[in-house]
HTML snippet that shows the backbone in 3Dmol.js (N, CA, C, O; Angstrom):
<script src="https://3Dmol.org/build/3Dmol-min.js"></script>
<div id="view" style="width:600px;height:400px;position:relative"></div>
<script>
const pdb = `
ATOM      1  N   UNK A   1      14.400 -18.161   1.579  1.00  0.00           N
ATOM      2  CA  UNK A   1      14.759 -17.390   0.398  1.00  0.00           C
ATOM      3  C   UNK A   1      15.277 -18.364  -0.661  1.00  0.00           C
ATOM      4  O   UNK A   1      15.935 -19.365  -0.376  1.00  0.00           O
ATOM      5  N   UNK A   2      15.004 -18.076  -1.653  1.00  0.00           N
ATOM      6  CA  UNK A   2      15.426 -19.092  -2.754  1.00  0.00           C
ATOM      7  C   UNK A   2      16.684 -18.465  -3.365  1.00  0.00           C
ATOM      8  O   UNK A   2      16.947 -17.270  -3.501  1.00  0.00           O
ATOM      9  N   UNK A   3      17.443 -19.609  -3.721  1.00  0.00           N
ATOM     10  CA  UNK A   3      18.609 -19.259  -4.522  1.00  0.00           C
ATOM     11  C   UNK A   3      18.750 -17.900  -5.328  1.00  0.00           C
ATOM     12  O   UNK A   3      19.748 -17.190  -5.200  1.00  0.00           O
ATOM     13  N   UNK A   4      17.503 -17.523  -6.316  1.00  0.00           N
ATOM     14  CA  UNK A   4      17.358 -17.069  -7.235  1.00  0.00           C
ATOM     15  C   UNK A   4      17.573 -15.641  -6.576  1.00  0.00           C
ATOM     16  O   UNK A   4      18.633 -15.015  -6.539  1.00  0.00           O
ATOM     17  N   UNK A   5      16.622 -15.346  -6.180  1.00  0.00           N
ATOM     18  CA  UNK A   5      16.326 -14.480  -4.932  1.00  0.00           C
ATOM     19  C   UNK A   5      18.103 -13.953  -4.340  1.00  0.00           C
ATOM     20  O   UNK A   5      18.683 -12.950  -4.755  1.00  0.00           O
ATOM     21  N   UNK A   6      18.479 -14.616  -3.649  1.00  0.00           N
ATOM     22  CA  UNK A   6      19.543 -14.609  -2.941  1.00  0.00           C
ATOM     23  C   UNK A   6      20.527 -14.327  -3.581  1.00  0.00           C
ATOM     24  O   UNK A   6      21.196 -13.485  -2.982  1.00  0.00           O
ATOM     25  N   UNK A   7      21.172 -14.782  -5.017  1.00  0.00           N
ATOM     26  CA  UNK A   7      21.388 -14.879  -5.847  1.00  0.00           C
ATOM     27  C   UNK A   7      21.328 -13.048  -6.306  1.00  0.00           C
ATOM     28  O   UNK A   7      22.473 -12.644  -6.104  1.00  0.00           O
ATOM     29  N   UNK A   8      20.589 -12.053  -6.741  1.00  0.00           N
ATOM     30  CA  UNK A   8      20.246 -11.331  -7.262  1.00  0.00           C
ATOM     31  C   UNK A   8      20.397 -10.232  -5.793  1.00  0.00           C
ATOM     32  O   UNK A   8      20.881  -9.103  -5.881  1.00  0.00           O
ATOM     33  N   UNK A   9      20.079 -10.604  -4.988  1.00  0.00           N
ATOM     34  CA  UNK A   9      20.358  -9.513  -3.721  1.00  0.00           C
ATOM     35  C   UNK A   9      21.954  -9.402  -3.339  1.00  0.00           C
ATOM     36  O   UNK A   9      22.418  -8.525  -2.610  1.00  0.00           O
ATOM     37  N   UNK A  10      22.634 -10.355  -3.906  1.00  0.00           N
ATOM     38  CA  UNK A  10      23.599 -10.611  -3.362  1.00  0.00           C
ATOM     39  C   UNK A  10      24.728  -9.953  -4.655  1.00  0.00           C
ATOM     40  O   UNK A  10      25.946 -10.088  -4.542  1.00  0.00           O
ATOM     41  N   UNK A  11      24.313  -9.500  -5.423  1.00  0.00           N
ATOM     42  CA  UNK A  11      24.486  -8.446  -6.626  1.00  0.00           C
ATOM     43  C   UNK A  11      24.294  -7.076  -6.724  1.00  0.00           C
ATOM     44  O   UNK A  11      24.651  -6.311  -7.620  1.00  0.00           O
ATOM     45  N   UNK A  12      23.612  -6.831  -5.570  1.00  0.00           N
ATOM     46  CA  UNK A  12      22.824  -5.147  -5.602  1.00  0.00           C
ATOM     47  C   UNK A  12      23.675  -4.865  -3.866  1.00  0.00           C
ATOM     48  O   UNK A  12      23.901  -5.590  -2.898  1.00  0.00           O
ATOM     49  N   UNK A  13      23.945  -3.340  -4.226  1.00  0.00           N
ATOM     50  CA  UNK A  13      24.453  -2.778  -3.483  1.00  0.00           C
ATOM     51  C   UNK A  13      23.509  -2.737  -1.817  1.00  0.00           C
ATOM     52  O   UNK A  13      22.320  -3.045  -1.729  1.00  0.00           O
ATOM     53  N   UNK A  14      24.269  -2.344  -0.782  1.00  0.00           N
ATOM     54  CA  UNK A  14      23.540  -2.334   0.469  1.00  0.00           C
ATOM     55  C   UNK A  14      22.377  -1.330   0.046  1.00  0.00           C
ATOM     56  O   UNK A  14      21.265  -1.614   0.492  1.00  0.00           O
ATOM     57  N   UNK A  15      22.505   0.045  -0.922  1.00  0.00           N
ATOM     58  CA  UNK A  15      21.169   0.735  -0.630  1.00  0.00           C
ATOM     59  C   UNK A  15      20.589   0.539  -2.044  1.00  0.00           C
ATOM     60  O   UNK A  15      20.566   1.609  -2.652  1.00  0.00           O
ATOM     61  N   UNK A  16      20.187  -0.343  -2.642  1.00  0.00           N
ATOM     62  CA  UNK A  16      19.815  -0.635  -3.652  1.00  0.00           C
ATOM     63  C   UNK A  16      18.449  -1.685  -3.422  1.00  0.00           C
ATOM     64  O   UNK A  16      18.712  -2.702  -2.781  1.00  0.00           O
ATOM     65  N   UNK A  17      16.812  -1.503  -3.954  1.00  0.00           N
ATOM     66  CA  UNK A  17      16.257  -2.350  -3.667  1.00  0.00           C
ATOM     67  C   UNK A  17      15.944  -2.855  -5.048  1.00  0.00           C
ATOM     68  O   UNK A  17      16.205  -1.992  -5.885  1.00  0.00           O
ATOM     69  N   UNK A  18      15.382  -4.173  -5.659  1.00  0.00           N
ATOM     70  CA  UNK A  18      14.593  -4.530  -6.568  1.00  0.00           C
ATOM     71  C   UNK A  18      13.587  -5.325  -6.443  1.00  0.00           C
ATOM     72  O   UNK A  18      14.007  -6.378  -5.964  1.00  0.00           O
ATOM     73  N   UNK A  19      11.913  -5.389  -6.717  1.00  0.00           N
ATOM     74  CA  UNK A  19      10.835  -6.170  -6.997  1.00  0.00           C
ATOM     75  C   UNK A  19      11.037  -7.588  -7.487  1.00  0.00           C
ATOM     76  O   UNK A  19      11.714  -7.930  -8.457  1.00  0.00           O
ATOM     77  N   UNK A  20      10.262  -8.450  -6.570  1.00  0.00           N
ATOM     78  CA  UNK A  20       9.958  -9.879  -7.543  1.00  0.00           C
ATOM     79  C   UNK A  20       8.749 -10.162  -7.719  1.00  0.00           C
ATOM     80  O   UNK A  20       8.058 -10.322  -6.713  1.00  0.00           O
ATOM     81  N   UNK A  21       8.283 -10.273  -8.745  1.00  0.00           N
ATOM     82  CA  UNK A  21       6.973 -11.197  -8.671  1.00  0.00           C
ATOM     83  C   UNK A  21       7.100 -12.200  -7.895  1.00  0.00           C
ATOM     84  O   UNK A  21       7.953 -13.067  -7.707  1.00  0.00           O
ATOM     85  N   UNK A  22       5.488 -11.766  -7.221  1.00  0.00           N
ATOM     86  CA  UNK A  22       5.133 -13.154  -6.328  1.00  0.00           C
ATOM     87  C   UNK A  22       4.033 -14.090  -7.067  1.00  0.00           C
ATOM     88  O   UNK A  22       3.354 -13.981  -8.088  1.00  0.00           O
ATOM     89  N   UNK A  23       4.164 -14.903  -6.219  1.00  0.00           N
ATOM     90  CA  UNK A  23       4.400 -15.757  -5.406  1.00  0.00           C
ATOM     91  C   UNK A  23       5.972 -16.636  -6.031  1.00  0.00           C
ATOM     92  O   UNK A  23       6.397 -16.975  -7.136  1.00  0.00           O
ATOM     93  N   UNK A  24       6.457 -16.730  -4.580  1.00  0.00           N
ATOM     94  CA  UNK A  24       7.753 -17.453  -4.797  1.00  0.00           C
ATOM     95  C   UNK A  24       8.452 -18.174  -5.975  1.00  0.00           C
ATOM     96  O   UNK A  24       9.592 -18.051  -6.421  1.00  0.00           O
ATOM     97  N   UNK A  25       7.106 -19.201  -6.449  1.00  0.00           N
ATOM     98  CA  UNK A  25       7.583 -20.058  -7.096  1.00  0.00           C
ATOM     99  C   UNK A  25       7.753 -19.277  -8.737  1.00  0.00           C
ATOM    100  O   UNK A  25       7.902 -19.732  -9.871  1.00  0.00           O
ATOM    101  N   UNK A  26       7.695 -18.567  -8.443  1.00  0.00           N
ATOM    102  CA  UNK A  26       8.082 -17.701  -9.746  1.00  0.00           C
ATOM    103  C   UNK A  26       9.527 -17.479  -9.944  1.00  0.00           C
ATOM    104  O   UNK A  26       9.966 -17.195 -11.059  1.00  0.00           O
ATOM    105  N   UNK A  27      10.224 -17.587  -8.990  1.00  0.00           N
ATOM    106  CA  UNK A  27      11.772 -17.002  -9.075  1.00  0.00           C
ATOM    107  C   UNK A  27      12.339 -18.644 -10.040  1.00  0.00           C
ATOM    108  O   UNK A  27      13.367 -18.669 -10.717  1.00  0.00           O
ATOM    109  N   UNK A  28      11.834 -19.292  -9.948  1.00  0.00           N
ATOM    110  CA  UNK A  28      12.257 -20.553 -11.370  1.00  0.00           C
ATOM    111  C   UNK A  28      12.344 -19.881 -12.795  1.00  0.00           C
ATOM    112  O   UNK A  28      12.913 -20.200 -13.839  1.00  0.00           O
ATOM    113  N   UNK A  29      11.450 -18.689 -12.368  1.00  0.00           N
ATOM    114  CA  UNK A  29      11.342 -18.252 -13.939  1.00  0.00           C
ATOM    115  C   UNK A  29      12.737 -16.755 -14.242  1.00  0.00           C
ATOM    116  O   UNK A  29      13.041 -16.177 -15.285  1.00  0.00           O
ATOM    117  N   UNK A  30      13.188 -16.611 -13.019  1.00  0.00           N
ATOM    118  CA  UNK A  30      14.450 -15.396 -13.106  1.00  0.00           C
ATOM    119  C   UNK A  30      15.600 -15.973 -13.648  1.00  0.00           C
ATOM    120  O   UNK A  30      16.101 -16.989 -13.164  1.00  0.00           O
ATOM    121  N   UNK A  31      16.175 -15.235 -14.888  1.00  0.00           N
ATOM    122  CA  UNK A  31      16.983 -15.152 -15.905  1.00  0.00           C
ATOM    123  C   UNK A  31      18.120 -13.979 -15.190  1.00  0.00           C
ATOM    124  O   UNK A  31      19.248 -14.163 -15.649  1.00  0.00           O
ATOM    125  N   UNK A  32      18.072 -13.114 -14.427  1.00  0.00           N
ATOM    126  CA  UNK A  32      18.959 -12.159 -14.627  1.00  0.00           C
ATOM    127  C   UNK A  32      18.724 -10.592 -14.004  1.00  0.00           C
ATOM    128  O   UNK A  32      17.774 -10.481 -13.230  1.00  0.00           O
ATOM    129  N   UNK A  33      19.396  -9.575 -14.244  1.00  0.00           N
ATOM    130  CA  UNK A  33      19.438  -8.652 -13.383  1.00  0.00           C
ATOM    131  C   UNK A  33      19.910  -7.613 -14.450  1.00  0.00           C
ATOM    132  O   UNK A  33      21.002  -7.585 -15.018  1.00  0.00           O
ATOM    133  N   UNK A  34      18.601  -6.567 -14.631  1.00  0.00           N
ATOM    134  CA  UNK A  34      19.241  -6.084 -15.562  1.00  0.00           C
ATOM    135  C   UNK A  34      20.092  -4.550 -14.895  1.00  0.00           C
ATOM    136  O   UNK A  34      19.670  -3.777 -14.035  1.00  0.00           O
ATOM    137  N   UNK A  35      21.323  -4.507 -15.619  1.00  0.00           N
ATOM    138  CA  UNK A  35      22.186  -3.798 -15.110  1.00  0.00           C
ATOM    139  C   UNK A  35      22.699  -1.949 -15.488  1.00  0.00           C
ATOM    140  O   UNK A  35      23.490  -1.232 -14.874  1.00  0.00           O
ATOM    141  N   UNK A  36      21.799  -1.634 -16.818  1.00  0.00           N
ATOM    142  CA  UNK A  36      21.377  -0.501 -16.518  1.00  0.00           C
ATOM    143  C   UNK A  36      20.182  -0.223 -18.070  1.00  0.00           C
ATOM    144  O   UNK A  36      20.084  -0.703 -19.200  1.00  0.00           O
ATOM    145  N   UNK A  37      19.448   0.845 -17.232  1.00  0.00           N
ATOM    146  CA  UNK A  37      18.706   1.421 -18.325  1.00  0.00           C
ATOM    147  C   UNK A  37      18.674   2.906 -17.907  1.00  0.00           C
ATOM    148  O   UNK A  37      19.060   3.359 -16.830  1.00  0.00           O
ATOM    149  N   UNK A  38      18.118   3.621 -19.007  1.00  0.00           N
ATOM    150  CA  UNK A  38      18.800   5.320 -18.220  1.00  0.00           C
ATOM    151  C   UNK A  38      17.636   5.869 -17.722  1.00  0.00           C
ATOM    152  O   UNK A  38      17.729   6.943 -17.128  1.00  0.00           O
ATOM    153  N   UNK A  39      16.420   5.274 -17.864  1.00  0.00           N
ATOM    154  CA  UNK A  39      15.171   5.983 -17.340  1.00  0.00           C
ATOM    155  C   UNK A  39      14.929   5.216 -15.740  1.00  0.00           C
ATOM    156  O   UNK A  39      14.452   5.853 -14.801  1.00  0.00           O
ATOM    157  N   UNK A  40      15.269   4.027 -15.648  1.00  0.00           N
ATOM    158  CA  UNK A  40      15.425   2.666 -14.685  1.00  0.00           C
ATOM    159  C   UNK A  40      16.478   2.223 -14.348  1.00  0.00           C
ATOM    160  O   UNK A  40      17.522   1.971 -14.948  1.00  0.00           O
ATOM    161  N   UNK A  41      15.939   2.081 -12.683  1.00  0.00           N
ATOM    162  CA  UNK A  41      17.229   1.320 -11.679  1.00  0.00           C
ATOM    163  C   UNK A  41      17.350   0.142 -12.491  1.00  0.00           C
ATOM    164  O   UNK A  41      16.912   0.012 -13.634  1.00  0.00           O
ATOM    165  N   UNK A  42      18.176  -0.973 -11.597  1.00  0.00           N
ATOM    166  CA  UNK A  42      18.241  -1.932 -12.197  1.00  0.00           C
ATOM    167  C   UNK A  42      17.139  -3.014 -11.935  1.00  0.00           C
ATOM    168  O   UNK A  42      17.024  -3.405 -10.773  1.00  0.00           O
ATOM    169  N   UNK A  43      16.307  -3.542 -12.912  1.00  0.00           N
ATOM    170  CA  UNK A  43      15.287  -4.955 -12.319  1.00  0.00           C
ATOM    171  C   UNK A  43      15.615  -6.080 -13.025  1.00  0.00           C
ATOM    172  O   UNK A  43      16.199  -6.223 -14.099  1.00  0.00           O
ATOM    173  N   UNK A  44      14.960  -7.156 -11.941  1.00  0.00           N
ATOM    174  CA  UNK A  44      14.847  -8.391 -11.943  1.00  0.00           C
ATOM    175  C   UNK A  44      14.144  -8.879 -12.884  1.00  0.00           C
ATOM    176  O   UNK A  44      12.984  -8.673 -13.241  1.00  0.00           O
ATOM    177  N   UNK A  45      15.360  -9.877 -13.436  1.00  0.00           N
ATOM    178  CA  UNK A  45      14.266 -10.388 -15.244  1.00  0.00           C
ATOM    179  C   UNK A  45      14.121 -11.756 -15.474  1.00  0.00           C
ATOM    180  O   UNK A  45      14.927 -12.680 -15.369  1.00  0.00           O
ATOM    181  N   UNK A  46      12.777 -11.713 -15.858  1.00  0.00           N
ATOM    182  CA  UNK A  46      12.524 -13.047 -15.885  1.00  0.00           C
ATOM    183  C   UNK A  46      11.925 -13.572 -17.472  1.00  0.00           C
ATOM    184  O   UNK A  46      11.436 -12.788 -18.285  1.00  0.00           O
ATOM    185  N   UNK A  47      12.094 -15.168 -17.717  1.00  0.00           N
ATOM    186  CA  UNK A  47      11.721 -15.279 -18.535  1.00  0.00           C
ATOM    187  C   UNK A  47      10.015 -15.656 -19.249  1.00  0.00           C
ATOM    188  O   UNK A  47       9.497 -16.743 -18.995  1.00  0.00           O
ATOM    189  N   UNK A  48       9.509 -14.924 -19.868  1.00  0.00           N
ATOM    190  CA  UNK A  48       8.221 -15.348 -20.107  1.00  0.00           C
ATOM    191  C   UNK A  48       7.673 -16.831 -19.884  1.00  0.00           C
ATOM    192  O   UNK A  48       6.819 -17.302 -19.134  1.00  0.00           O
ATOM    193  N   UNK A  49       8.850 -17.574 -21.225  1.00  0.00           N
ATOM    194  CA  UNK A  49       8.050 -19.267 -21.377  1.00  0.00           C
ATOM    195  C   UNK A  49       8.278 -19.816 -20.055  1.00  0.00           C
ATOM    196  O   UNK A  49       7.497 -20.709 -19.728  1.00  0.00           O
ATOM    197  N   UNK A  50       9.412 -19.395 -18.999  1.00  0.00           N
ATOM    198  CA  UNK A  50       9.248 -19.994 -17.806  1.00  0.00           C
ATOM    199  C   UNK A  50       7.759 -19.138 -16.508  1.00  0.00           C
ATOM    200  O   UNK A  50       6.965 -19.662 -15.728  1.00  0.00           O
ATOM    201  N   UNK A  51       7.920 -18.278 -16.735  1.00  0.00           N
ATOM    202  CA  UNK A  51       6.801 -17.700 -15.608  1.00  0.00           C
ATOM    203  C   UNK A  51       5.132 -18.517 -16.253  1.00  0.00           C
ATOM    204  O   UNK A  51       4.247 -18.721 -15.423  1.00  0.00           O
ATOM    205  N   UNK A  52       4.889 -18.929 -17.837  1.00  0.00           N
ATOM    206  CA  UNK A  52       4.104 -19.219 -18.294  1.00  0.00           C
ATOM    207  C   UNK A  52       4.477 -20.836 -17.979  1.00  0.00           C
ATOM    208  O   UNK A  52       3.360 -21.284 -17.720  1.00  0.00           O
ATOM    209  N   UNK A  53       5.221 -21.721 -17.883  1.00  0.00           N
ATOM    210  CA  UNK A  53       5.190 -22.639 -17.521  1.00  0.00           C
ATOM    211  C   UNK A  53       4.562 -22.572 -15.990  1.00  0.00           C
ATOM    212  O   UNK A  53       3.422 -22.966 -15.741  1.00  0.00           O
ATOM    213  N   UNK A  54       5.423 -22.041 -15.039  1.00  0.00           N
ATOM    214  CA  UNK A  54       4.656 -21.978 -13.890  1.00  0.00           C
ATOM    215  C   UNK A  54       3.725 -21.917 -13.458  1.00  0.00           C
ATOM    216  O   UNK A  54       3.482 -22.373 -12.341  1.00  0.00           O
ATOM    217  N   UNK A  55       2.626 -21.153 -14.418  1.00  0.00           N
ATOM    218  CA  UNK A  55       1.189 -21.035 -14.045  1.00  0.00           C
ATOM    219  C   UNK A  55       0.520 -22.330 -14.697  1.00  0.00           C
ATOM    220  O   UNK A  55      -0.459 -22.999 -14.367  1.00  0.00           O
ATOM    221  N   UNK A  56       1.447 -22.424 -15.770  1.00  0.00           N
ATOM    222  CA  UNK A  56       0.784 -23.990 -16.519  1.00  0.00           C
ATOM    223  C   UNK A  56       0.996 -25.355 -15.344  1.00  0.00           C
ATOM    224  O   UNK A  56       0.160 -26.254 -15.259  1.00  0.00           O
ATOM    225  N   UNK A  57       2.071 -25.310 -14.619  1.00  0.00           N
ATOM    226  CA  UNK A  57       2.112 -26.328 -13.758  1.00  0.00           C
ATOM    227  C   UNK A  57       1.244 -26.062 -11.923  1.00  0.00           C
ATOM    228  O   UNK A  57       1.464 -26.489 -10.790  1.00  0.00           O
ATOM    229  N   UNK A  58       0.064 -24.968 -12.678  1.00  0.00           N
ATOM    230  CA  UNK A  58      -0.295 -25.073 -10.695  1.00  0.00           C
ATOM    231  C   UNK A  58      -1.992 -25.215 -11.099  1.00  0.00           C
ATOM    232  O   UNK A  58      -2.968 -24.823 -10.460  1.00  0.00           O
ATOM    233  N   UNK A  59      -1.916 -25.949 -12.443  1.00  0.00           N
ATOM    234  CA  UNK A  59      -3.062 -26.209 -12.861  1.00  0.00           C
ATOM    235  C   UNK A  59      -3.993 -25.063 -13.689  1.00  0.00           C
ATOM    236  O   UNK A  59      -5.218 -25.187 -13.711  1.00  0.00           O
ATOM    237  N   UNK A  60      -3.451 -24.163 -14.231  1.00  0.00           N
ATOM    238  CA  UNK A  60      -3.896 -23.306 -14.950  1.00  0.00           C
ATOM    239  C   UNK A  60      -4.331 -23.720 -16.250  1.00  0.00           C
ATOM    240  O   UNK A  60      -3.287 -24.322 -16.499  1.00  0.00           O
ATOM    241  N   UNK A  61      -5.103 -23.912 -17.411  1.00  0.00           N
ATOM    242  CA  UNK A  61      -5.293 -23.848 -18.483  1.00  0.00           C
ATOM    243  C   UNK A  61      -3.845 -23.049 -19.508  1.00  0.00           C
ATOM    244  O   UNK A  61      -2.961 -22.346 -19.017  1.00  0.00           O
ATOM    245  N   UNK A  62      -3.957 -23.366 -20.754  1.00  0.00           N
ATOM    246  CA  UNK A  62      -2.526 -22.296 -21.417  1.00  0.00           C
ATOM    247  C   UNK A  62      -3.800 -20.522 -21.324  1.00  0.00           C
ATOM    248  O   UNK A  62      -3.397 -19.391 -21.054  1.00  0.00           O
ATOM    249  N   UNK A  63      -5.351 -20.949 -21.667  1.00  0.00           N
ATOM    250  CA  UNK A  63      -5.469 -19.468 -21.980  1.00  0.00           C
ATOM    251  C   UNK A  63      -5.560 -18.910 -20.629  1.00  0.00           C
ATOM    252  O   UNK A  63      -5.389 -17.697 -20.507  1.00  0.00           O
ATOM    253  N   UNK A  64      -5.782 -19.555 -19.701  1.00  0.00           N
ATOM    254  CA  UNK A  64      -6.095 -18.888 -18.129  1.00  0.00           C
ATOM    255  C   UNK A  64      -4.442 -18.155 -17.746  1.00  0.00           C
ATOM    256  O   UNK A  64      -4.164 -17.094 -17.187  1.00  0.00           O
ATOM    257  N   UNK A  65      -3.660 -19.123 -18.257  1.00  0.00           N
ATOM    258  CA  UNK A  65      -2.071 -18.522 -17.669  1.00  0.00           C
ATOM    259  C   UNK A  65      -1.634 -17.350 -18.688  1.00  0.00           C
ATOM    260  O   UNK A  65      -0.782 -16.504 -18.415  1.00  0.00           O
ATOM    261  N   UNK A  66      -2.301 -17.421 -19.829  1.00  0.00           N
ATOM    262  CA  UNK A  66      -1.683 -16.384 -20.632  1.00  0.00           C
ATOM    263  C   UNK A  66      -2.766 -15.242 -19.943  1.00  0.00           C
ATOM    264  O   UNK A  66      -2.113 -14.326 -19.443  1.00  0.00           O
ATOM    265  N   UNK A  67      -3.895 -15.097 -19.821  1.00  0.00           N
ATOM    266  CA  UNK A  67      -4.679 -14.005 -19.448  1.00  0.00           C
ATOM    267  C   UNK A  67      -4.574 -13.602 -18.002  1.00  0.00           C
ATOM    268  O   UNK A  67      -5.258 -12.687 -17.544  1.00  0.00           O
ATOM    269  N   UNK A  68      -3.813 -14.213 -17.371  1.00  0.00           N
ATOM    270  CA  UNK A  68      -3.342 -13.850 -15.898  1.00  0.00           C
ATOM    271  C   UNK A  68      -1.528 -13.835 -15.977  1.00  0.00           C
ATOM    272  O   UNK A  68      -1.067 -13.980 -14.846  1.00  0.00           O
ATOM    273  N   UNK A  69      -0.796 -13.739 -16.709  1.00  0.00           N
ATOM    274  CA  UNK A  69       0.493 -13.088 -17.332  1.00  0.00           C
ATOM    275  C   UNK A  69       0.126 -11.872 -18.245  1.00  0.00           C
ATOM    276  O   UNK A  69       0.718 -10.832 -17.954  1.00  0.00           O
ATOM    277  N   UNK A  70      -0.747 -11.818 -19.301  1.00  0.00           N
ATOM    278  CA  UNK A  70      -1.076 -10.729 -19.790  1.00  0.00           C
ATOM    279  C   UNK A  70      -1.768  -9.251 -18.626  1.00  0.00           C
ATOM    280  O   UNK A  70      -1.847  -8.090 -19.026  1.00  0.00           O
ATOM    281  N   UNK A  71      -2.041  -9.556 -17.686  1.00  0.00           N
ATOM    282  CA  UNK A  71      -3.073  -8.887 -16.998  1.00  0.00           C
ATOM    283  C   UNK A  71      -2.119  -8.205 -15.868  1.00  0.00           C
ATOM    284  O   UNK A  71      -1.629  -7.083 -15.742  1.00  0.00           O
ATOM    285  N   UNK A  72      -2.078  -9.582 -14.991  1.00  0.00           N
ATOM    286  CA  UNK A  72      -1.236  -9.462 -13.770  1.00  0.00           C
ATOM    287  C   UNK A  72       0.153  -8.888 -13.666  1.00  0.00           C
ATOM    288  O   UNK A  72       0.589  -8.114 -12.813  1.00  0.00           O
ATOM    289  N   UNK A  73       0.908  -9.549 -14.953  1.00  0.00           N
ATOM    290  CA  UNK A  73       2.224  -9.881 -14.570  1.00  0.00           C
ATOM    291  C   UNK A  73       3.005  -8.381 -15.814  1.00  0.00           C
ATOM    292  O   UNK A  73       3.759  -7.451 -15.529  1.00  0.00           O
ATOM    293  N   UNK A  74       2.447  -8.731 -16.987  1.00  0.00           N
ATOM    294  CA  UNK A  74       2.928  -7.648 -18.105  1.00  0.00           C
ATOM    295  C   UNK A  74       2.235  -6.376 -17.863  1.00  0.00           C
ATOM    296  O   UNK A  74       2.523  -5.264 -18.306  1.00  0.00           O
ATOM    297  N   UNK A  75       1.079  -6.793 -16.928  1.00  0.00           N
ATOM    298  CA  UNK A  75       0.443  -5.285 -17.008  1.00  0.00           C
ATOM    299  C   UNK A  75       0.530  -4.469 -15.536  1.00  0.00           C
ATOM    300  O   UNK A  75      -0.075  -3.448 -15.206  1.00  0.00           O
ATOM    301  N   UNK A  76       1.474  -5.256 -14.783  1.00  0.00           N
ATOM    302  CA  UNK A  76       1.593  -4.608 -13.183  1.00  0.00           C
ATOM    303  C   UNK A  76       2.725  -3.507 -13.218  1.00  0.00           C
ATOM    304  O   UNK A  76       3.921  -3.790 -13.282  1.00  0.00           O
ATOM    305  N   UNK A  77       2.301  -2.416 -13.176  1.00  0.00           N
ATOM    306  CA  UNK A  77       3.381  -1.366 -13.271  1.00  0.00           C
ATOM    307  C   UNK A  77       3.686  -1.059 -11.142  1.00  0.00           C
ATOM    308  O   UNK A  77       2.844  -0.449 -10.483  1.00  0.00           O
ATOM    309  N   UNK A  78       4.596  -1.461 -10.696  1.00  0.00           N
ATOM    310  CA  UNK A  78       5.052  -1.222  -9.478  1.00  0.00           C
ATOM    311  C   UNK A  78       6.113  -0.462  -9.152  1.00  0.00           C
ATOM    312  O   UNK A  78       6.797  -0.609  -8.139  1.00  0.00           O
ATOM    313  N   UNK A  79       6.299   0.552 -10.200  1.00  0.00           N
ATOM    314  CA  UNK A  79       7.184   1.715  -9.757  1.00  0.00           C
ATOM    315  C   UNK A  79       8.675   0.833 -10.885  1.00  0.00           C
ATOM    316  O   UNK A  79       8.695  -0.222 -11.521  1.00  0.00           O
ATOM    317  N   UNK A  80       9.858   2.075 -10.625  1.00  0.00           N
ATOM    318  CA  UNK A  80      10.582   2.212 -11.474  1.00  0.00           C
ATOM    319  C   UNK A  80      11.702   0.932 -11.146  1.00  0.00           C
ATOM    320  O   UNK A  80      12.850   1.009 -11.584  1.00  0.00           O
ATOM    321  N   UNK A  81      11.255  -0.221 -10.350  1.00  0.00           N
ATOM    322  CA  UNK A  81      12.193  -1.518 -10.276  1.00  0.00           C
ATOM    323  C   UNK A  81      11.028  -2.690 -10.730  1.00  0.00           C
ATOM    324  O   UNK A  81      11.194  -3.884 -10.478  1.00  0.00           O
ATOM    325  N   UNK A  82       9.901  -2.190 -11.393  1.00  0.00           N
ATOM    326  CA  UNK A  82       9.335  -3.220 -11.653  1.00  0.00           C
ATOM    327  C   UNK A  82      10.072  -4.214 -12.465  1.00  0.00           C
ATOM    328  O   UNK A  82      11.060  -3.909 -13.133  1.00  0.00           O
ATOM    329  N   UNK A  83       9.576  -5.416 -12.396  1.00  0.00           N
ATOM    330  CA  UNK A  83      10.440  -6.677 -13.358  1.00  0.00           C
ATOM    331  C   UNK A  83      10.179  -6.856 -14.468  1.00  0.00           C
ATOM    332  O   UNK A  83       9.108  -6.972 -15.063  1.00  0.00           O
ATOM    333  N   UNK A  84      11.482  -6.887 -14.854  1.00  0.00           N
ATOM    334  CA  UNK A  84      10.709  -7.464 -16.491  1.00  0.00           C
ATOM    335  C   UNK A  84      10.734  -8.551 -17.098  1.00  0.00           C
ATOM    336  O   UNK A  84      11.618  -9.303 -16.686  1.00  0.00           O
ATOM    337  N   UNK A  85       9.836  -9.119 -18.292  1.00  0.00           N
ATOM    338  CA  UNK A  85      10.104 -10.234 -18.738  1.00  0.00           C
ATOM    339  C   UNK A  85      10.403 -10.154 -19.921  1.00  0.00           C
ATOM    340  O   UNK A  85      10.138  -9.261 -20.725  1.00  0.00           O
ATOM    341  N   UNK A  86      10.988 -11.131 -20.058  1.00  0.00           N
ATOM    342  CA  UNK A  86      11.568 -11.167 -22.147  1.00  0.00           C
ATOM    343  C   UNK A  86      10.760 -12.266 -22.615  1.00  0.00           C
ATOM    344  O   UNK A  86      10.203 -13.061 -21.859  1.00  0.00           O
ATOM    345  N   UNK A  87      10.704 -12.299 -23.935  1.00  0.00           N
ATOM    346  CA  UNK A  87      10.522 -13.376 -24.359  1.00  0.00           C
ATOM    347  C   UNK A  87      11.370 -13.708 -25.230  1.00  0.00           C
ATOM    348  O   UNK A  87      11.384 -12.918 -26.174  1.00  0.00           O
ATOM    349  N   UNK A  88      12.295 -14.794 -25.337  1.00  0.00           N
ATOM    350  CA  UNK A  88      13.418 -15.592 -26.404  1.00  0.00           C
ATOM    351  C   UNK A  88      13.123 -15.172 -27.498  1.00  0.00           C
ATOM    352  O   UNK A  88      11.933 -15.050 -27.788  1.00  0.00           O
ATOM    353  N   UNK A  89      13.718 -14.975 -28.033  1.00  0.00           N
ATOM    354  CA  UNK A  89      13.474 -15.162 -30.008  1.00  0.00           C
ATOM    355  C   UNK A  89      14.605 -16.450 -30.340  1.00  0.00           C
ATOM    356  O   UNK A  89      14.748 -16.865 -31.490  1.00  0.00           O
TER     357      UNK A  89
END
`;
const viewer = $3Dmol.createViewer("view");
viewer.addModel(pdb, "pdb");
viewer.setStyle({}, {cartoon: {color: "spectrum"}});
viewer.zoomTo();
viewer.render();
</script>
């Protein structure tokens, strides 16, 4: 289990679950835990330019990682703890 991971479970109550994007090496890209919204439990948040670095460092192209973050990652609806990502301003 990675820090990040561990980190964020170790924040949520015994009957409380939340989603991570996989594969692992994605949790480099978790920023935080968001702590309430009124339609949504709480999820796991990550940051765009880092989850987009990640795909940039496993040999992805920038348009291959943006069209497999656009697709995969912004467009995976997995129920009401799905994760979210921000992007900085």
């Amino acid at each position: 289990m990675t820090p990040q991971r561990a980190a964020i479970l170790a924040k949520l109550a015994d009957d409380e679950e939340v989603l991570f994007f996989e594969p692992d090496g994605l949790d480099q890209a978790i920023i935080g835990l968001s702590l309430f919204q009124p339609s949504r439990a709480g999820c796991v948040v990550y940051d765009y330019d880092k989850v987009r670095a990640y795909y940039l460092s496993t040999g992805m192209s920038e348009e291959e990682a943006d069209e497999w973050i656009d697709f995969n990652t912004l467009g995976a609806w997995m129920g009401e703890t799905t994760p979210i990502v921000i992007e900085r301003i």
